[in-house]
N, C-alpha and C positions, 0 to 999 in steps of 0.2 A: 423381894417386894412384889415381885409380879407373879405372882400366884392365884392363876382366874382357874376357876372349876370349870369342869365342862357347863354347870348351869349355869355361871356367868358369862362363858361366853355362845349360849344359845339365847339368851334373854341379848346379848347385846347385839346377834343377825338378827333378831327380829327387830328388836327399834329401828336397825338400819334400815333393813327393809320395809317397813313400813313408813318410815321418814322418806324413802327413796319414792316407794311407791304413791306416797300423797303429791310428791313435786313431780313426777308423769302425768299424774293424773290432773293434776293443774296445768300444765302445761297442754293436756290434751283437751281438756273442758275451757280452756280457753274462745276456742270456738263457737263454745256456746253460751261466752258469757254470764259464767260462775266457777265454783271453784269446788274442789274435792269435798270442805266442809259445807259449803251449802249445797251442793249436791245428797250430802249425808243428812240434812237438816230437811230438807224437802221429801226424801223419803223414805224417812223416819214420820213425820207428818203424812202421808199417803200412807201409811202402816197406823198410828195411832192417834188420828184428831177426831175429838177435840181433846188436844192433850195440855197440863200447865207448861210453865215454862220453866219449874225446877223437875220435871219430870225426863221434859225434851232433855234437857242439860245432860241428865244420866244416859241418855240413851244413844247420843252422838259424842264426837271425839273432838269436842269445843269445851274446853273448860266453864264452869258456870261463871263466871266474870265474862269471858268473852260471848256467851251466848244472847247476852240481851243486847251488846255492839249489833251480832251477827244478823238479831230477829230484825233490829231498826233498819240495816239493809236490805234487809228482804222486803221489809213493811215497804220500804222506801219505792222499794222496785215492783212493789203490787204483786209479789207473789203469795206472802200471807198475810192472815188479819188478827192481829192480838183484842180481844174483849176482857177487859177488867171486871171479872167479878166477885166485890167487895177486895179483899185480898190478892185474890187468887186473878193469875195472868192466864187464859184460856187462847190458844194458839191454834187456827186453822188454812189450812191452803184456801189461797183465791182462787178459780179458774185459771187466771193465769198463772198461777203456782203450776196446779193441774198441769197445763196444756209446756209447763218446761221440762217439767219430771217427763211427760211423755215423751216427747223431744229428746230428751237428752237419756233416758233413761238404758234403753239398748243398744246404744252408742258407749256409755260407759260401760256395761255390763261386759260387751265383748270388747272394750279395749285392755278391763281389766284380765279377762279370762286370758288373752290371748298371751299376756305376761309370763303366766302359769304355764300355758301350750307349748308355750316356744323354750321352758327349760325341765318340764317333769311329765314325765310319764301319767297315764291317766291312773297307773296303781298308785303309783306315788303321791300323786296328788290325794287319793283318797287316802292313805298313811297320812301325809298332812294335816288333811283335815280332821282325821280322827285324834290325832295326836294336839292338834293347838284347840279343837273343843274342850279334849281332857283339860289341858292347861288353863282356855279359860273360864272352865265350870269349876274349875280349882280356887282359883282368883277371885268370880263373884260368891264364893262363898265363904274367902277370907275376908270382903268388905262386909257381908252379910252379917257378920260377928260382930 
């Protein structure tokens, strides 16, 4: 009965590790008073506002259900501004959105990097990276169908 393929069990280091690496990374952003997913939602919004809010949902790793709790937070905390137009929910950073992204922005970048430093090789890393691109240009082009 226990018969995992190797692509069973490479798909299943990576959830780990990405499950592992989100609760670091919460735990490290703690200090700055948000958390891995709104860190991911803030800039993703400094990359494409004004963006909707079923758009945002596709582009960070908040389920669409969880992502209008998440916007209400953020709204709450004066980091962005939702504007309702007709339909459509139009989402942009406040300044003080702006001015935490900046704050926290190269502070997370090299805490994530240093993750990767401290166990691969810089060829290796590049092997990684070319190999989980393949994988996930693979993926968006299975939901793409």
């Amino acid at each position: 009965m226990r018969k995992n393929t190797l692509g069973s069990l490479i798909w299943l280091r990576i959830a780990r590790f990405t499950h592992q690496s989100n609760l670091l990374s919460n735990e490290f952003l703690k200090q700055f008073g948000i958390t891995a997913a709104q860190f991911d939602v803030l800039n993703q919004l400094s990359a494409s506002q004004p963006i909707t809010q079923s758009q945002l949902a596709v582009k960070v790793t908040v389920s669409e259900g969880g992502i209008s709790r998440m916007l209400t937070r953020l709204e709450k905390e004066g980091y962005i501004q939702r504007k309702q137009d007709w339909k459509t929910k139009w989402i942009t950073l406040t300044q003080k959105g702006e001015d935490k992204l900046h704050e926290v922005f190269e502070h997370q970048l090299a805490f994530q990097t240093s993750i990767l430093n401290d166990c691969l090789t810089e060829e290796e890393q590049k092997t990684l990276y070319m190999l989980v691109t393949k994988l996930q240009k693979h993926t968006e082009s299975q939901l793409e169908n």
